[in-house]
C-alpha positions, 0 to 999 in steps of 0.5 A: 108502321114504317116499311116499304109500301106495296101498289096494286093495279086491281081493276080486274076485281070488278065485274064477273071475276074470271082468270085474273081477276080471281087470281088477284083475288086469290092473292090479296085474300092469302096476303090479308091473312098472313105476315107482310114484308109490306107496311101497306098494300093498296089496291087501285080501283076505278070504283069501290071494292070490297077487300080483305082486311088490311087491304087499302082500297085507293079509288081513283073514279073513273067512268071510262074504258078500263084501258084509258083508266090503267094508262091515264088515271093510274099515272096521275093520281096513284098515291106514292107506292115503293113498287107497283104490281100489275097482276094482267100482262100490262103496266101503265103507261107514263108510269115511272116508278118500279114496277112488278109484271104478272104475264099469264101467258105470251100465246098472242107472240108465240102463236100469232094465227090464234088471234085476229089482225086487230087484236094483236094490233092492240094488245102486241106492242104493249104487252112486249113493252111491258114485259120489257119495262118492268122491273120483274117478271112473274110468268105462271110456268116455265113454258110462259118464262120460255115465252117471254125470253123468246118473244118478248126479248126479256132476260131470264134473271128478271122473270121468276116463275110462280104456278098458280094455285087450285082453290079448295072448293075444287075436291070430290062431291057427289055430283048427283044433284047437280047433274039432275039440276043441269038435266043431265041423265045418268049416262057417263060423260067426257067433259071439256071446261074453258074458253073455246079458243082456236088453239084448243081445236073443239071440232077435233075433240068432238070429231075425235069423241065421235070416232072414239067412243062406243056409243056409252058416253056423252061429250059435255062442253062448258065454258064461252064459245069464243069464237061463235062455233056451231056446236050443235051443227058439229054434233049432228053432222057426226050424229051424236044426237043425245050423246052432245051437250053444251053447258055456257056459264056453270056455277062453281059449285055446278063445276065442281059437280062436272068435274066430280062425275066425269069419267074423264076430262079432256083438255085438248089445247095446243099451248097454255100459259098453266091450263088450271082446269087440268090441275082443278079436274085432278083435285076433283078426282077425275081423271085427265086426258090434255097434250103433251105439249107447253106447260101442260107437262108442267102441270101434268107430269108423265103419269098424272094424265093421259098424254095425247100427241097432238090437238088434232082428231087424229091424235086425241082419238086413240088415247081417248078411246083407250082411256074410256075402255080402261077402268083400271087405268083411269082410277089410277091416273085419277088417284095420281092427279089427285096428289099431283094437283096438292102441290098447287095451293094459294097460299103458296102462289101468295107468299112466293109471289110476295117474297118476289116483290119484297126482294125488289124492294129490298134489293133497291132494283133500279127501275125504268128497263 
């Protein structure tokens, strides 16, 4: 079969697969199953991985840091590809051929203080000059398209925006069994779920929890505790005694629970590349309080969640607390989640995505920006 061939950089299919590791996965899964511009799609690995049908797995061994494997080995030993896509902010160095760039997010650029001195050394220049070096941009939200222009001096004609999609295990469940498995009593909760980053400000959820609720809730927190909080600390210095509870790695199907039986979910983050918790929540009918700020209004429109001001106690307490003492309102917000976050699907991410990179290849872009 003749046509142009499609490269994959698919390191990050190996190992737990969060964030773009799923959404790699998420992408090859709706490619395998649909109609193709590409005669081929191979995907890069340092070791053996399972792939959908029709998928080419090309296994360049490798033993060492993933980094010296994408820069070193990919260059070398790829087989000839008519474009190659990088689906995780960075494109190999000393490759020369044409490449397509998925950036999930510029929140290291925009927001230098989120990150340590060491982390910005690594990882800024390179992210900047990929961006800059390849051929096409794929950025998850405007808000992200915005960044990339701004920080990293890219051209809008050459980033095309393509929202990620929620993945169909996220609906309604009865979340009964699961919350008597995680040994969480019948009690109402308020729910957080994601990495514990700085720019989502934590200690102000649970301050502004504290000053928000009646004593009738519980503040439950799921996801990696990035930066070492002490959470338990924050929630008996604000006697919440019981009303607190930290969950680390729930299951999907665990999460899906969570998300089915909170009474609201609480997003309180400064700046997001997407934010798929809010639109994984709605999908799961619950409904939703995050920040009107970034592509949180992307993927929450006005009357889709509850909009607080800022990140900060001060600005996530009164919205809080008059979401929790609404019934009627929140029903509402949750039924108009719900049909917001339909419009985010795979199989949609999929064929946009793959439309954007078989343009590339038909248009004859010429690369090496």
């Amino acid at each position: 079969m003749s046509g142009p061939v499609l490269g994959v950089l698919g390191g990050r299919l190996l190992g737990r697969r969060t964030g773009v590791g799923r959404y790699l996965a998420n992408l090859l899964r709706e490619w395998s199953a649909g109609s193709s511009p590409f005669a081929r799609v191979i995907v890069a690995t340092p070791q053996p991985v399972a792939l959908p049908e029709g998928i080419e797995n090309a296994v360049l061994p490798f033993a060492g840091p993933a980094g010296l494997w994408e820069h070193l080995i990919v260059p070398a030993r790829l087989p000839p590809v008519d474009l190659l896509f990088c689906p995780s902010y960075t494109i190999p160095l000393g490759y020369r051929g044409r490449t397509a760039l998925t950036v999930h997010d510029a929140i290291q650029a925009a927001l230098p203080g989120e990150f340590p001195f060491w982390y910005r050394y690594r990882f800024g220049a390179i992210y900047r000059w990929s961006a800059r070096r390849a051929d096409l941009v794929l950025a998850d939200s405007q808000a992200t398209a915005d960044d990339v222009t701004r920080h990293y001096r890219v051209a809008p004609q050459r980033i095309r925006v393509v929202p990620l999609g929620v993945d169909p295990m996220f609906r309604p469940v009865d979340p009964r069994p699961a919350l008597r498995r995680l040994e969480l009593d019948d009690r109402p909760y308020v729910l957080f779920v994601g990495k514990m980053t700085k720019r989502r400000n934590i200690p102000g959820l649970i301050e502004a929890f504290a000053a928000a609720d009646d004593g009738a809730h519980r503040l439950v927190l799921a996801g990696e505790n990035t930066l070492g909080l002490d959470l338990d600390g924050m929630a008996h210095r604000l006697r919440l005694g019981d009303r607190f509870r930290y969950l680390r790695f729930p299951s999907d199907d665990d999460l899906v629970a969570l998300y089915s039986g909170a009474t609201l979910v609480v997003y309180p983050s400064l700046r997001e590349g997407f934010g798929l918790p809010i639109v994984e929540a709605m999908a799961c009918g619950a409904p939703v309080l995050t920040v009107d700020a970034s592509a949180m209004r992307e993927v929450a429109p006005p009357g889709t969640a509850v909009l607080a001001p800022g990140v900060h106690a001060s600005e996530l307490a009164g919205p809080l607390r008059a979401a929790l003492e609404n019934p009627t309102h929140r029903a509402a917000i949750a039924e108009a989640g719900r049909r917001n976050a339909a419009r985010f699907r795979w199989d949609v991410t999929a064929a946009q995505t793959l439309q954007a990179l078989a343009e590339l290849v038909d248009m004859g872009v010429p690369h090496g920006h």
